[in-house]
N, C-alpha and C positions, 0 to 999 in steps of 0.2 A: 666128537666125531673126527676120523682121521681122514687126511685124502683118498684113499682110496674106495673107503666108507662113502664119500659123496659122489667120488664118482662111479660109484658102483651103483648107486640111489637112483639116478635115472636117467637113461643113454636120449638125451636132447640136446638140442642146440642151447637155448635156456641155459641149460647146469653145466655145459662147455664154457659159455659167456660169463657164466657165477664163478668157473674156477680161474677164468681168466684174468675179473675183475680183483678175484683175492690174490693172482700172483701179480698184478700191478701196484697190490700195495704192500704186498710181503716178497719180493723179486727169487727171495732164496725158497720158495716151495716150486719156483721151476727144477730144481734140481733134484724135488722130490719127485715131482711127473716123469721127470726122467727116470729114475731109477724105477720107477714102476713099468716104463716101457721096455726097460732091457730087463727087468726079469721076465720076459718073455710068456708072462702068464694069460691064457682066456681064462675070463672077458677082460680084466684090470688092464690088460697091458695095451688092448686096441684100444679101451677106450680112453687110458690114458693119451695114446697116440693120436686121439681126435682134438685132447688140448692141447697137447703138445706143439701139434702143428699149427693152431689158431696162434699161441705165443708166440712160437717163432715167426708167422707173419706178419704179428704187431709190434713186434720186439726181436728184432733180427740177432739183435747185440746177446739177446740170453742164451741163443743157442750156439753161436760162433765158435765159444770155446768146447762145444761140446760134439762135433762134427766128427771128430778120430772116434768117438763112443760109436755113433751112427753107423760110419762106414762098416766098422767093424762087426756088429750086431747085424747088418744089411742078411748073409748069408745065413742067419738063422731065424728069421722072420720066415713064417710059412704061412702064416692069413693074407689074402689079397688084402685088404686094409692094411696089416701093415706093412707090406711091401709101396703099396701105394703113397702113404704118408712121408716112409721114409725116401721113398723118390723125390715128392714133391719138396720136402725137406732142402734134402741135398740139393736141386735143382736151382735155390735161390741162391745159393753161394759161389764163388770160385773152388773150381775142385783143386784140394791141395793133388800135390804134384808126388806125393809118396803115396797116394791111395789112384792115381787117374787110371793106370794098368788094370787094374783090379775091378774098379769101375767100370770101365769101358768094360771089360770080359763080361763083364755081370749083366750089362745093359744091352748087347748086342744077343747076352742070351733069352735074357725076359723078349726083345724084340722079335726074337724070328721063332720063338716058344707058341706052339699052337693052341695052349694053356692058361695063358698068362690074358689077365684082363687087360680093355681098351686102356683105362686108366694107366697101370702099368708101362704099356707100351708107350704113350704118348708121354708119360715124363720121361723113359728112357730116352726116347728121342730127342728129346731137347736135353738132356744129360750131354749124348752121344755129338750131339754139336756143339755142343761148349765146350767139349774135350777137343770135338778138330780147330777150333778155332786155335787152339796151341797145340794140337798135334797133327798138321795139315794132311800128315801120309794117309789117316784115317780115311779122307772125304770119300775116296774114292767106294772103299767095301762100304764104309755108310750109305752113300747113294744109290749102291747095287743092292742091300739093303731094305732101304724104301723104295725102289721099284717094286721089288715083289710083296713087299707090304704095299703096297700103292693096288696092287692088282687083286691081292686076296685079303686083301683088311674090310677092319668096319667103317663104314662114313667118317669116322673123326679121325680114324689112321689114315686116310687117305686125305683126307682135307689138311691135316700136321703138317702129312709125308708130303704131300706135293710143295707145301709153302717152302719145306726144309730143303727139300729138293731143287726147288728154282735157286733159292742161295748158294745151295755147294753148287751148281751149276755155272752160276755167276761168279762165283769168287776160282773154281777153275777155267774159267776162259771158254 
């Protein structure tokens, strides 16, 4: 049976944990989850993106090198899952500095998108603050930003947006 075959087999927590446990003793079938996520195919490719994301946050180190594929691929994800993933992905790392433009554009647009899931929006946002943390001039439209996400969001955008919002507020004086 090939990876895709299992994980085709059955979308559970369980067989994300079985494929997890096979790529901590075989390290190089991460590299096959991956390729199965950027072919961009339903169902394979989300549900690859469900392991995906479990290895990279047991195993930060497997995906590090693989973070230029990510960005990249970002713009042609079109299932909320895997726009979701791949947020949550990127989130744990430091945004390299030849994709943070790109990023940020992306993130401020999933953010004020009347479309785009909770999920979504609440990784952008903490995307979007770790990008002003080295791009100070942002804080500002950030914060103007989650105001109006603060006023027409769901509970959890607003509970995010306010915490994000006392910080850029504090760290601009």
């Amino acid at each position: 049976m090939d990876l895709s075959e299992i994980i085709n087999a059955e979308m559970s927590r369980a067989n994300v944990d079985f494929i997890v446990g096979l790529v901590e003793k075989k390290p190089a079938l991460f590299n096959d989850i991956l390729a199965l996520v950027l072919r961009n195919e339903e169902p394979v490719s989300r549900r690859a993106f469900w392991v995906l994301d479990h290895c990279s946050d047991k195993h930060p180190e497997l995906m590090k090198p693989h973070l230029l594929a990510l960005y990249e691929a970002l713009p042609a994800f079109e299932t909320d899952a895997m726009k979701r993933h791949s947020l949550r992905i990127i989130h744990r790392y430091p945004i390299e500095e030849a994709y943070m433009v790109d990023l940020m554009d992306r993130c401020f647009r999933f953010l004020m998108s009347t479309t785009e899931p909770i999920a979504v929006k609440l990784f952008s946002i903490h995307i979007l603050y770790a990008i002003s943390q080295k791009e100070p001039g942002i804080k500002n439209e950030l914060a103007a930003c989650l105001e109006f996400q603060i006023e027409e969001g769901s509970p959890g955008v607003k509970n995010i947006g306010n915490r994000i919002l006392r910080k850029i507020r504090k760290e601009l004086g």
